[in-house]
Structures are given as C-alpha cells and as structure tokens.
PDB file of N, CA, C and O in Angstrom:
ATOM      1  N   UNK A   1      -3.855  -6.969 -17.780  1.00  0.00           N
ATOM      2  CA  UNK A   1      -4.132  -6.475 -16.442  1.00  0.00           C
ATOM      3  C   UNK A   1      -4.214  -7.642 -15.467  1.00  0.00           C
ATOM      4  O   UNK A   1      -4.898  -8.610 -15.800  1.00  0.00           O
ATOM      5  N   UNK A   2      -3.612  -7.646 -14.349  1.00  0.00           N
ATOM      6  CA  UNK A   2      -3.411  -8.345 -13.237  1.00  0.00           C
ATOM      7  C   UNK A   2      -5.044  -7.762 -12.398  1.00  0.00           C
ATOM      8  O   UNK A   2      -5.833  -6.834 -12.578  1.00  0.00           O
ATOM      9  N   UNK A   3      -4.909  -9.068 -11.330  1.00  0.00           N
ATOM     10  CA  UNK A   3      -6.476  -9.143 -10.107  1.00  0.00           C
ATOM     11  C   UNK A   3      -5.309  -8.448  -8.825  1.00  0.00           C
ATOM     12  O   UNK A   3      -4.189  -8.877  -8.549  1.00  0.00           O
ATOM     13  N   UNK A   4      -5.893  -7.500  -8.337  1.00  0.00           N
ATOM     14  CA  UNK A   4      -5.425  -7.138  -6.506  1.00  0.00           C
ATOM     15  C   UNK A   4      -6.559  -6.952  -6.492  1.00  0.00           C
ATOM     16  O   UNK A   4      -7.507  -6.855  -7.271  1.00  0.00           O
ATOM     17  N   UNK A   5      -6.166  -6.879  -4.686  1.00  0.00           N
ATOM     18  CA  UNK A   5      -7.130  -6.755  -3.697  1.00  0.00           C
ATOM     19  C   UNK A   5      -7.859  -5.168  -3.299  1.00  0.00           C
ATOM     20  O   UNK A   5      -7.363  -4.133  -3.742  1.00  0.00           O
ATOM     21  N   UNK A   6      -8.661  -5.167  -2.718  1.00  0.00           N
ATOM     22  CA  UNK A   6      -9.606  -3.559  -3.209  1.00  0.00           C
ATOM     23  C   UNK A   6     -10.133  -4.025  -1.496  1.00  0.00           C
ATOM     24  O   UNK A   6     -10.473  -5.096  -0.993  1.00  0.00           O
ATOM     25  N   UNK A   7      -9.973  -2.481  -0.919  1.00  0.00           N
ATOM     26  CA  UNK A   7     -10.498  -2.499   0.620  1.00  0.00           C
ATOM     27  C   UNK A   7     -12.188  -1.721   0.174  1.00  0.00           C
ATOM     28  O   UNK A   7     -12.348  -0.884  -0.714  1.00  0.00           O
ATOM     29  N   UNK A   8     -13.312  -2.313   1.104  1.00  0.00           N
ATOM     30  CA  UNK A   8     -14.397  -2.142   0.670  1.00  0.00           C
ATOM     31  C   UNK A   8     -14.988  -1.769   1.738  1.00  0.00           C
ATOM     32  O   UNK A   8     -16.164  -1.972   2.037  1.00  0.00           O
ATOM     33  N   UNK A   9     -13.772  -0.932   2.644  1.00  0.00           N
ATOM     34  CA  UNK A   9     -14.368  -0.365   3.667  1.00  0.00           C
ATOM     35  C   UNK A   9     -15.616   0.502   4.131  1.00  0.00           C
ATOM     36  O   UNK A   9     -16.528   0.430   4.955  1.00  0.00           O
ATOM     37  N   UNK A  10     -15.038   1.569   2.908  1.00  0.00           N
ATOM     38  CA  UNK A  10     -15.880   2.324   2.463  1.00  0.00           C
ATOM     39  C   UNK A  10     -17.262   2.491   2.145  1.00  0.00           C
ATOM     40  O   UNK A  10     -17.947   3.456   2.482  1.00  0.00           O
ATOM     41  N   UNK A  11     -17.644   1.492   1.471  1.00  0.00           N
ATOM     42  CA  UNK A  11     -19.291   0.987   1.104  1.00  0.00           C
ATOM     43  C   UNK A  11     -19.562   0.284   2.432  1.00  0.00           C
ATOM     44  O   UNK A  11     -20.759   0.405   2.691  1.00  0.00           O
ATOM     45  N   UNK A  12     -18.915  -0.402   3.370  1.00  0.00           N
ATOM     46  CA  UNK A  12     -19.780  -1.285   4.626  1.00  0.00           C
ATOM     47  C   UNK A  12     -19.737   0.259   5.071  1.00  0.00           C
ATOM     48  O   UNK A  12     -20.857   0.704   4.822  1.00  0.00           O
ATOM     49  N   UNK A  13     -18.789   1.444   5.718  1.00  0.00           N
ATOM     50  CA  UNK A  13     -19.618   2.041   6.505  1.00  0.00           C
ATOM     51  C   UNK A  13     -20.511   3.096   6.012  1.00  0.00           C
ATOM     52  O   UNK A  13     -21.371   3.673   6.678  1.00  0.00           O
ATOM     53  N   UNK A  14     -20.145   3.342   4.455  1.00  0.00           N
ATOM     54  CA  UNK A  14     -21.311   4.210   4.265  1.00  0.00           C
ATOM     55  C   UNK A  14     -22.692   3.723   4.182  1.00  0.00           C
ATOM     56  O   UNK A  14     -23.693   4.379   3.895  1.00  0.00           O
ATOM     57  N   UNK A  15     -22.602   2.467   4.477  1.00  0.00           N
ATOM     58  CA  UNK A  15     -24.073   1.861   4.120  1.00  0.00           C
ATOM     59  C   UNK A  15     -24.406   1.641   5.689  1.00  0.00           C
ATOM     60  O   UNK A  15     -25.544   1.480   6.129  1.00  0.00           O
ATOM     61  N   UNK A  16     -23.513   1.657   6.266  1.00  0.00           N
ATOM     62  CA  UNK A  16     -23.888   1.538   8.029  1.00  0.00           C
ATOM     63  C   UNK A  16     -24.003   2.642   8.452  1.00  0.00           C
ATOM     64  O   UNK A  16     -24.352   2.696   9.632  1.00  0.00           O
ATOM     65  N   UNK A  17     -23.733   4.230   7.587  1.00  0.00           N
ATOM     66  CA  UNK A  17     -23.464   5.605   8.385  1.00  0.00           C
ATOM     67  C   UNK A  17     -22.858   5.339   9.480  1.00  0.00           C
ATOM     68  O   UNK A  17     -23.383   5.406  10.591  1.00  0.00           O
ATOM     69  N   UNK A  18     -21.376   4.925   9.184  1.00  0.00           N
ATOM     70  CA  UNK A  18     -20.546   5.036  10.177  1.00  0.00           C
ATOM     71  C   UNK A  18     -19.200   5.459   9.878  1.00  0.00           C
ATOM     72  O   UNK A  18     -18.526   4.857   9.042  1.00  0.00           O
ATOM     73  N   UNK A  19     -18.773   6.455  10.508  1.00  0.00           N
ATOM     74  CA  UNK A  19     -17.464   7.487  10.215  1.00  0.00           C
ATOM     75  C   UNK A  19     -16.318   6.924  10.462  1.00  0.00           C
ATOM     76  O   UNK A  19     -16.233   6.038  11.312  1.00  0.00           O
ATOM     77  N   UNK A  20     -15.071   7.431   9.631  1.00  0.00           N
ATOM     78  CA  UNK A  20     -14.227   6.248  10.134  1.00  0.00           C
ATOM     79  C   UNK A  20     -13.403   6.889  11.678  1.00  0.00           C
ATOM     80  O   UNK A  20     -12.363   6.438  12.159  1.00  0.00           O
ATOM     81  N   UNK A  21     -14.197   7.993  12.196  1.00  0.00           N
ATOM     82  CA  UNK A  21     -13.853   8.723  13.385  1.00  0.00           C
ATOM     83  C   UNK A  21     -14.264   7.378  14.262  1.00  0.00           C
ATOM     84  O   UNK A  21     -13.507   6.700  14.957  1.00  0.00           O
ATOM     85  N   UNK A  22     -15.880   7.163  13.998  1.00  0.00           N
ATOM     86  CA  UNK A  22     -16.548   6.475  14.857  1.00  0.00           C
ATOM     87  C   UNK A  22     -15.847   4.921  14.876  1.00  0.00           C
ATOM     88  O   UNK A  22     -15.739   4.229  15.888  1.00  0.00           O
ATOM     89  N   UNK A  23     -15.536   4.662  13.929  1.00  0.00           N
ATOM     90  CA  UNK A  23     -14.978   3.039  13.965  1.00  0.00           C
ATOM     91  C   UNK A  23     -13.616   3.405  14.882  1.00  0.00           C
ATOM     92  O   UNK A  23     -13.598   3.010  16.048  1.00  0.00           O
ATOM     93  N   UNK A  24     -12.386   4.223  14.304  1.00  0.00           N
ATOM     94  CA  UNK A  24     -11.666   4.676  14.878  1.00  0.00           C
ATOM     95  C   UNK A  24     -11.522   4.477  16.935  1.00  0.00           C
ATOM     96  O   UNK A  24     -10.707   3.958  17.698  1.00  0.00           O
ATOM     97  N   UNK A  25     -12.667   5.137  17.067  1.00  0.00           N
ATOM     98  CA  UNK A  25     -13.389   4.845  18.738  1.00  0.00           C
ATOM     99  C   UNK A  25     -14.067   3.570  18.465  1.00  0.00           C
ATOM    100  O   UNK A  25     -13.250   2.751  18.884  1.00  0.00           O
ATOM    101  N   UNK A  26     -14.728   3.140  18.168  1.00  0.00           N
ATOM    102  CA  UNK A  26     -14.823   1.594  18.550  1.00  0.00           C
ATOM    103  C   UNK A  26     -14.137   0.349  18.097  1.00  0.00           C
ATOM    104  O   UNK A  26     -14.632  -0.759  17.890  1.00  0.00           O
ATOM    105  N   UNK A  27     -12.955   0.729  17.988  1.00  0.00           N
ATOM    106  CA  UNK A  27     -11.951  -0.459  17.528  1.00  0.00           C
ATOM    107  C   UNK A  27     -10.634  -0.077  18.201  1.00  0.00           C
ATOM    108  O   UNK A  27      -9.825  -1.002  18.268  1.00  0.00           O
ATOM    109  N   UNK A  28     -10.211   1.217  18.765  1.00  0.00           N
ATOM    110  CA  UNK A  28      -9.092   1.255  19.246  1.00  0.00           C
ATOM    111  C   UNK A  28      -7.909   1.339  18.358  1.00  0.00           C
ATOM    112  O   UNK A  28      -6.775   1.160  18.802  1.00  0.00           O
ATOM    113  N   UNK A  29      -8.136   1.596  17.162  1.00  0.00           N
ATOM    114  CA  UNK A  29      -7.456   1.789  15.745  1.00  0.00           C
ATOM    115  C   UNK A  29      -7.042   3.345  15.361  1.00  0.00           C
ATOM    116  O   UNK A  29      -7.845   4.258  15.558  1.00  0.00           O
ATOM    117  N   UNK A  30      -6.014   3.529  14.918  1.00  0.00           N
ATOM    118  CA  UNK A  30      -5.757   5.103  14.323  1.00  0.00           C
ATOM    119  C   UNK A  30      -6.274   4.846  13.765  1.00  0.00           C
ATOM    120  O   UNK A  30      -6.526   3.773  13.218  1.00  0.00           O
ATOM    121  N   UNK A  31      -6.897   6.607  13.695  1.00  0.00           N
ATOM    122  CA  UNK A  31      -7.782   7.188  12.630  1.00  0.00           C
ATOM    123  C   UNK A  31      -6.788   6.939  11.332  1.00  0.00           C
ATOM    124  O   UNK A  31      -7.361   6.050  10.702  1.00  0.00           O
ATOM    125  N   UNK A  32      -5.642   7.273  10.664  1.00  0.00           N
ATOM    126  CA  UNK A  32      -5.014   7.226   9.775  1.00  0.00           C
ATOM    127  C   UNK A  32      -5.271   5.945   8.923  1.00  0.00           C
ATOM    128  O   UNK A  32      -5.609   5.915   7.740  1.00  0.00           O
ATOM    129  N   UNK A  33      -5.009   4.730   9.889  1.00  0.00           N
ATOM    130  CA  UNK A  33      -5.009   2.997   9.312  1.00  0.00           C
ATOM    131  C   UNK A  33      -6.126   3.522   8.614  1.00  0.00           C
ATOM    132  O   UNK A  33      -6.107   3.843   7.426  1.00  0.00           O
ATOM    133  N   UNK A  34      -7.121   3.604   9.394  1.00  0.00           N
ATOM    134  CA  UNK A  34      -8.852   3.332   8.974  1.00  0.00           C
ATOM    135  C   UNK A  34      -8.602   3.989   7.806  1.00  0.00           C
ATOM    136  O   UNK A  34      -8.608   3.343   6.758  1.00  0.00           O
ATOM    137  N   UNK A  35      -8.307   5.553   7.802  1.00  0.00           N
ATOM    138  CA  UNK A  35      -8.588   6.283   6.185  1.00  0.00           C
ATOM    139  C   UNK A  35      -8.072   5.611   5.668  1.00  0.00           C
ATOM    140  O   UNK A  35      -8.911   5.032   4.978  1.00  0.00           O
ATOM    141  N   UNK A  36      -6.935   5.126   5.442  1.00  0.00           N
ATOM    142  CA  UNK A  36      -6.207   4.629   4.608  1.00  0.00           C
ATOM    143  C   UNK A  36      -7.210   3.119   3.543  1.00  0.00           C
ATOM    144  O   UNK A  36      -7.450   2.886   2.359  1.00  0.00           O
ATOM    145  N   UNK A  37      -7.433   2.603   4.609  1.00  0.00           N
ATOM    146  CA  UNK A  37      -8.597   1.411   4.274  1.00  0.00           C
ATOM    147  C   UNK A  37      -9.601   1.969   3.779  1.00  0.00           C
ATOM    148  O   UNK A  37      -9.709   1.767   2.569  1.00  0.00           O
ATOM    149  N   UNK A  38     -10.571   2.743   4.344  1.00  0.00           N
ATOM    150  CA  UNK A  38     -11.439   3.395   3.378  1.00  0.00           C
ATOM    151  C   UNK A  38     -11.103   4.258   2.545  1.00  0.00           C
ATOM    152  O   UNK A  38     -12.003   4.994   2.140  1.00  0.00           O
ATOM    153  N   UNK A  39      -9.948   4.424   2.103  1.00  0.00           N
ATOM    154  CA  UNK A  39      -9.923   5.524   0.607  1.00  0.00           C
ATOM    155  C   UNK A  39      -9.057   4.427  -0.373  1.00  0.00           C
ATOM    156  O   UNK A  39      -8.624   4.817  -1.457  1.00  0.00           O
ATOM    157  N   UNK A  40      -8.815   2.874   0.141  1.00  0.00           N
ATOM    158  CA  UNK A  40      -8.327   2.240  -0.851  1.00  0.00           C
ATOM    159  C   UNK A  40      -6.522   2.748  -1.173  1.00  0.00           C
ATOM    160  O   UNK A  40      -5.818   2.613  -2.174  1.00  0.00           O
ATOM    161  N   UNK A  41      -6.294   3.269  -0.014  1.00  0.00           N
ATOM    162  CA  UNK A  41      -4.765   3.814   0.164  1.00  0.00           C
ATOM    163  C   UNK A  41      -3.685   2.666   0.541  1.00  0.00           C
ATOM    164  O   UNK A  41      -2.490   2.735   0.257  1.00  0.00           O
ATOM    165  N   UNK A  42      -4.218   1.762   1.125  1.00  0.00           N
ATOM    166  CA  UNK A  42      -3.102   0.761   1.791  1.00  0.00           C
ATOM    167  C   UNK A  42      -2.266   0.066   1.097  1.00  0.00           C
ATOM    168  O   UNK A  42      -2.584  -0.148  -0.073  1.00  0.00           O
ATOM    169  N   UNK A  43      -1.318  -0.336   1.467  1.00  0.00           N
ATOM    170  CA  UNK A  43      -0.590  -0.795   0.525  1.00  0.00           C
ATOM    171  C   UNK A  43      -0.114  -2.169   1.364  1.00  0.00           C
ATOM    172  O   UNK A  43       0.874  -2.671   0.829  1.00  0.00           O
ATOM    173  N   UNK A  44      -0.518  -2.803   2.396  1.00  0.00           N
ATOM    174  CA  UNK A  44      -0.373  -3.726   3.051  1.00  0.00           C
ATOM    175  C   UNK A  44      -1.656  -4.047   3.919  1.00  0.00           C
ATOM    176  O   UNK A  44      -2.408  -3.119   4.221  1.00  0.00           O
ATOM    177  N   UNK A  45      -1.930  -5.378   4.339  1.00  0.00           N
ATOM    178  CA  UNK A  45      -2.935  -4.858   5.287  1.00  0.00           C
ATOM    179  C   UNK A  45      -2.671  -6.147   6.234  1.00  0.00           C
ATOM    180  O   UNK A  45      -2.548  -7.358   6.048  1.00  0.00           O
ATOM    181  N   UNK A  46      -2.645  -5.233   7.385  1.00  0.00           N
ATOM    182  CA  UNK A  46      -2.223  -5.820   9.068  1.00  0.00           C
ATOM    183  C   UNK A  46      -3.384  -6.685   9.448  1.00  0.00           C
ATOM    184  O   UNK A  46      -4.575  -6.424   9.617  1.00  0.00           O
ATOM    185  N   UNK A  47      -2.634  -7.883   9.538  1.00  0.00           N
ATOM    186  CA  UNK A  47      -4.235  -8.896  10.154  1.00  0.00           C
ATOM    187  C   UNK A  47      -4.767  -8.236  10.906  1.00  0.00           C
ATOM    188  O   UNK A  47      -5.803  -7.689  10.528  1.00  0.00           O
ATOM    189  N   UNK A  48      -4.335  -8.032  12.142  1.00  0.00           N
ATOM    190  CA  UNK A  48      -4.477  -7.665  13.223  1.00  0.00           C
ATOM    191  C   UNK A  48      -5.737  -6.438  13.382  1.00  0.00           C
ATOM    192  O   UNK A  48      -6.613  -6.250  14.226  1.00  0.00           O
ATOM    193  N   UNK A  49      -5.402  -5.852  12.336  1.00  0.00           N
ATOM    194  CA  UNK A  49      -6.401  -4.091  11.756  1.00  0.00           C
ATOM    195  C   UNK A  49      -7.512  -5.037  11.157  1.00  0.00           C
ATOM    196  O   UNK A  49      -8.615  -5.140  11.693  1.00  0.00           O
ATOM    197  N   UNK A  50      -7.159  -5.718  10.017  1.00  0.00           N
ATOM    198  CA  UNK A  50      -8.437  -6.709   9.427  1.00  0.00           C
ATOM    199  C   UNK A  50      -9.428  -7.568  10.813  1.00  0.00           C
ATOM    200  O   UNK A  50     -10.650  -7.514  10.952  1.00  0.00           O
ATOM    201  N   UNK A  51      -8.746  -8.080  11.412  1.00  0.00           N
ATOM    202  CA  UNK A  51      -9.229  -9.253  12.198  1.00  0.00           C
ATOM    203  C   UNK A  51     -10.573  -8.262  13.232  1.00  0.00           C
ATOM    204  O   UNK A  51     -11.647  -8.675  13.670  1.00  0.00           O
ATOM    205  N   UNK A  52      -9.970  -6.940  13.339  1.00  0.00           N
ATOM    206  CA  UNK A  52     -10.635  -6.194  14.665  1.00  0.00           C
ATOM    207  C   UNK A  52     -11.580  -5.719  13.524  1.00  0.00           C
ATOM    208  O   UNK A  52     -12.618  -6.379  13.559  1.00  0.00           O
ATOM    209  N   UNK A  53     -11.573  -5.038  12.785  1.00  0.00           N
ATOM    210  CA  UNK A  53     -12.629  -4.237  12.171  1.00  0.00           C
ATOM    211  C   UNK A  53     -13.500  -5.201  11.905  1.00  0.00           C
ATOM    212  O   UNK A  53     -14.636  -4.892  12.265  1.00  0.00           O
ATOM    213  N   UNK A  54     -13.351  -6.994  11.065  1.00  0.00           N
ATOM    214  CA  UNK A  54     -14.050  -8.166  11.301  1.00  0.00           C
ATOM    215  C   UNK A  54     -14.732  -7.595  12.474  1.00  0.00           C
ATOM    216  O   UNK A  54     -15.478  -6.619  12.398  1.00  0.00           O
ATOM    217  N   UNK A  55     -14.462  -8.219  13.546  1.00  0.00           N
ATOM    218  CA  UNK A  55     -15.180  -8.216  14.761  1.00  0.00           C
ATOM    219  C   UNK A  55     -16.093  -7.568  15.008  1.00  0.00           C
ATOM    220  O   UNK A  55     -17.268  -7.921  15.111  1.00  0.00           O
ATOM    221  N   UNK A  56     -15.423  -6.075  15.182  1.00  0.00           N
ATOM    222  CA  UNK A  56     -16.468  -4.858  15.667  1.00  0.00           C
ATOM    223  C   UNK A  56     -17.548  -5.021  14.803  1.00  0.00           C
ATOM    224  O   UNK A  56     -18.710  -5.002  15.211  1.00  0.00           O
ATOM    225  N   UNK A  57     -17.271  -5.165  13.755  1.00  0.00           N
ATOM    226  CA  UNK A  57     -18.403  -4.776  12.058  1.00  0.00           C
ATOM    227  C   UNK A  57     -19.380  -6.112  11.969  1.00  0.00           C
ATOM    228  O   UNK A  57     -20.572  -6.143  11.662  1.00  0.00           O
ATOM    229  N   UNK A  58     -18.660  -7.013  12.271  1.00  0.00           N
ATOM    230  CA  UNK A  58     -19.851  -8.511  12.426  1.00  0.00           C
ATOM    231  C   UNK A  58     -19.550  -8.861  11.137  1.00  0.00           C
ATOM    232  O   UNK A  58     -20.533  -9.310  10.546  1.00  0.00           O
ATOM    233  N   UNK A  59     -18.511  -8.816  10.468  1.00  0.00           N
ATOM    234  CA  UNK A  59     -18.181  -9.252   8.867  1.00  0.00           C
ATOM    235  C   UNK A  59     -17.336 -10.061   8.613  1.00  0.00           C
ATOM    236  O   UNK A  59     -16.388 -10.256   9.375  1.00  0.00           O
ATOM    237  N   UNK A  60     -17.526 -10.796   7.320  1.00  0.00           N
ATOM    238  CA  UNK A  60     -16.265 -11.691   7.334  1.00  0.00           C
ATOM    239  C   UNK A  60     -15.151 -10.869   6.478  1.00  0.00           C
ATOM    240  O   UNK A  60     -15.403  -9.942   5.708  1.00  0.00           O
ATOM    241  N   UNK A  61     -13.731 -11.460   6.805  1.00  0.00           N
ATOM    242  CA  UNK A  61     -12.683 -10.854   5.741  1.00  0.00           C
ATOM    243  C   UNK A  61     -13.115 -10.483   4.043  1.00  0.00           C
ATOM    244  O   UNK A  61     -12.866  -9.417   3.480  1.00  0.00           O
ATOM    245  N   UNK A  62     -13.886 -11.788   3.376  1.00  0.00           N
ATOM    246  CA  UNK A  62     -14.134 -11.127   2.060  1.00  0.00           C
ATOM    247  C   UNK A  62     -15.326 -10.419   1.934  1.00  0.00           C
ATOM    248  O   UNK A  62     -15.872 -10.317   0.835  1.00  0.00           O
ATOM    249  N   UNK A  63     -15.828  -9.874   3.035  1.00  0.00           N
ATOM    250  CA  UNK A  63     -17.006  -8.366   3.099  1.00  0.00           C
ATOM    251  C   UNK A  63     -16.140  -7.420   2.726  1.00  0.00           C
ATOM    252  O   UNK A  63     -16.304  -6.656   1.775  1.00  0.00           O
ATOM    253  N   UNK A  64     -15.054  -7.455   3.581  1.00  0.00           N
ATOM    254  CA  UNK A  64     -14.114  -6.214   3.486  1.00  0.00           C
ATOM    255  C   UNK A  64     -12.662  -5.934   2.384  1.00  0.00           C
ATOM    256  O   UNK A  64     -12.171  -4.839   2.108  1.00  0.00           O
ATOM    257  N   UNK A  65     -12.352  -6.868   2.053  1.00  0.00           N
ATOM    258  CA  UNK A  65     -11.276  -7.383   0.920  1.00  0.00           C
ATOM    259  C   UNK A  65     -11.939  -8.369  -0.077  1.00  0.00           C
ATOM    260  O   UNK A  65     -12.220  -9.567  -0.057  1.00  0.00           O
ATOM    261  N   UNK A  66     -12.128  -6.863  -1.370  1.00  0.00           N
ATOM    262  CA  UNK A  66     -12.245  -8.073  -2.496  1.00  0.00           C
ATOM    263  C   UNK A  66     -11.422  -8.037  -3.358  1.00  0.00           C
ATOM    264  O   UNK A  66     -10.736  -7.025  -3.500  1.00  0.00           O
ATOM    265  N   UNK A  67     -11.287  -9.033  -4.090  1.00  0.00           N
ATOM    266  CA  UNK A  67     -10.781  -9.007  -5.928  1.00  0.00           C
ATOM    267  C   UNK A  67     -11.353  -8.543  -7.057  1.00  0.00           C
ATOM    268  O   UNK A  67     -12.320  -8.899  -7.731  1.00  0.00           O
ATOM    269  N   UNK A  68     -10.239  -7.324  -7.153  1.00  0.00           N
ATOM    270  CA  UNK A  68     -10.904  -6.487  -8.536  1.00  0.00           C
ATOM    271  C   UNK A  68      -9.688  -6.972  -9.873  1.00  0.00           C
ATOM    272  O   UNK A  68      -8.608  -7.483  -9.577  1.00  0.00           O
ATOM    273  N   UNK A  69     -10.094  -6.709 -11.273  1.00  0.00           N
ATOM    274  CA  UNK A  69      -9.161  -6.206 -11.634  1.00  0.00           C
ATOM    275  C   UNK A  69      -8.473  -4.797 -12.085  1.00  0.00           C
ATOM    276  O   UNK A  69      -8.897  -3.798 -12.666  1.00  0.00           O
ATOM    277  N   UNK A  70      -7.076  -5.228 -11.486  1.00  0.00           N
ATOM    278  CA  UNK A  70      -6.370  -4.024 -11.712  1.00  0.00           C
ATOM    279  C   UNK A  70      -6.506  -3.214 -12.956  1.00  0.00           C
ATOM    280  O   UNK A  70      -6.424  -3.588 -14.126  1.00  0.00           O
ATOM    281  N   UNK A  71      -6.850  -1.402 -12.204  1.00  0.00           N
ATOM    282  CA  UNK A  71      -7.061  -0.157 -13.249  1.00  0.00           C
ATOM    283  C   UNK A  71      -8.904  -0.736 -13.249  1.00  0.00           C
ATOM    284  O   UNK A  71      -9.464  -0.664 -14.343  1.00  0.00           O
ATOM    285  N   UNK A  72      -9.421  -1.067 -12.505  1.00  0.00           N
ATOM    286  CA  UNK A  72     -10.972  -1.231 -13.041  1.00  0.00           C
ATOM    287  C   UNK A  72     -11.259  -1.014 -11.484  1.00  0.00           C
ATOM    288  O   UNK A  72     -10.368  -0.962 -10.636  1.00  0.00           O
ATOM    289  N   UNK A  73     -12.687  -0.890 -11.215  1.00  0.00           N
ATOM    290  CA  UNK A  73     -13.478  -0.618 -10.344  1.00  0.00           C
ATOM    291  C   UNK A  73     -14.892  -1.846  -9.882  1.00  0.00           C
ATOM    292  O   UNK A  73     -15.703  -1.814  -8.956  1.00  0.00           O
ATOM    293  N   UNK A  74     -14.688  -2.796 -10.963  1.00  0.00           N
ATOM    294  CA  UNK A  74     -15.403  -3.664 -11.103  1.00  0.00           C
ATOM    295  C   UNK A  74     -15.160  -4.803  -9.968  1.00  0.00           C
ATOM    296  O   UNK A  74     -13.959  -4.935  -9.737  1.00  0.00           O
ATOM    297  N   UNK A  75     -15.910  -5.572  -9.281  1.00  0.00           N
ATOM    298  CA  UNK A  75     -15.885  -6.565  -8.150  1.00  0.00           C
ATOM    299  C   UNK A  75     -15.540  -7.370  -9.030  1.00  0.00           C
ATOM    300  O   UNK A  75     -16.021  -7.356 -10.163  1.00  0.00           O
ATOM    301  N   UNK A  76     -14.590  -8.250  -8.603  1.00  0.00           N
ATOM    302  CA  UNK A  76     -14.957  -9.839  -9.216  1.00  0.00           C
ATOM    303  C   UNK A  76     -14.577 -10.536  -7.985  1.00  0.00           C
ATOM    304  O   UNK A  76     -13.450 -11.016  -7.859  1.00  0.00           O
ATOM    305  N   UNK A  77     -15.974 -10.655  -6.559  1.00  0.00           N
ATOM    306  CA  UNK A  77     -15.191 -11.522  -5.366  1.00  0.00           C
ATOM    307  C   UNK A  77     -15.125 -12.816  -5.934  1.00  0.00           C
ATOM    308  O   UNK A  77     -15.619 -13.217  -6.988  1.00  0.00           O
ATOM    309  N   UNK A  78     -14.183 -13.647  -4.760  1.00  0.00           N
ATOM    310  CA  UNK A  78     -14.075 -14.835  -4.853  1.00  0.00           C
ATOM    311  C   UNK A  78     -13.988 -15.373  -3.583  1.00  0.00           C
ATOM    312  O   UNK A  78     -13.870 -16.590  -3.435  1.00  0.00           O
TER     313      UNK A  78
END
C-alpha cells in the first residue's frame, strides 16, 4: 500500500460546527468544491481553494491535508 493525501475538512468543521453551506458563504467558493473536500471526493486540489479555506479557517495547509495510508483511515501527518 502506497501514502496519499486525505482532505480533513471534515473534522475542522465539524469540530467548528460549521456547514460547508456556511464556509461556502464565507469564502466565496462553490458549494460543490467544498463537498467534494469534505467528503474526501477530490481528486486534485486547487491552491487557490486550499490557500482561501487556510485563511478564512486560521489553519495551516497540513491542518487540512494529511498523509494517510492508502485503503486505511489512519493519520500518519508529516
């Protein structure tokens, strides 16, 4: 098994109770990108989408992108 990257969108806003409607409106982002990031759907990811959700969220890139290994659920950041 190979290491990719795992969007961890999901846990920052459920731990912030924040919808990805609501990020959606405070980032100026389709709603779609966002689900996509929080359900771990993406298959690329746009600085540009990373860099803003950074911002708005007060996080750094590896808050939001970690290293798992592949077929596992397990963190291994770096």
């Amino acid at each position: 098994m190979g290491i990719r990257v795992k969007s961890n969108l999901k846990k920052i806003l459920d731990e912030r109770n924040i919808s990805i409607r609501q990020l959606a409106s405070m980032t100026d982002l389709k709603f779609e990108t966002l689900r996509r990031l929080y359900n771990d759907d993406t298959k690329q990811y746009q600085r540009d989408t990373i860099g803003r959700i950074c911002e708005i969220l007060e996080i750094k890139i590896g808050d939001i992108l970690i290293l798992i290994e592949d077929g596992t659920e397990e963190n291994h950041q770096s």
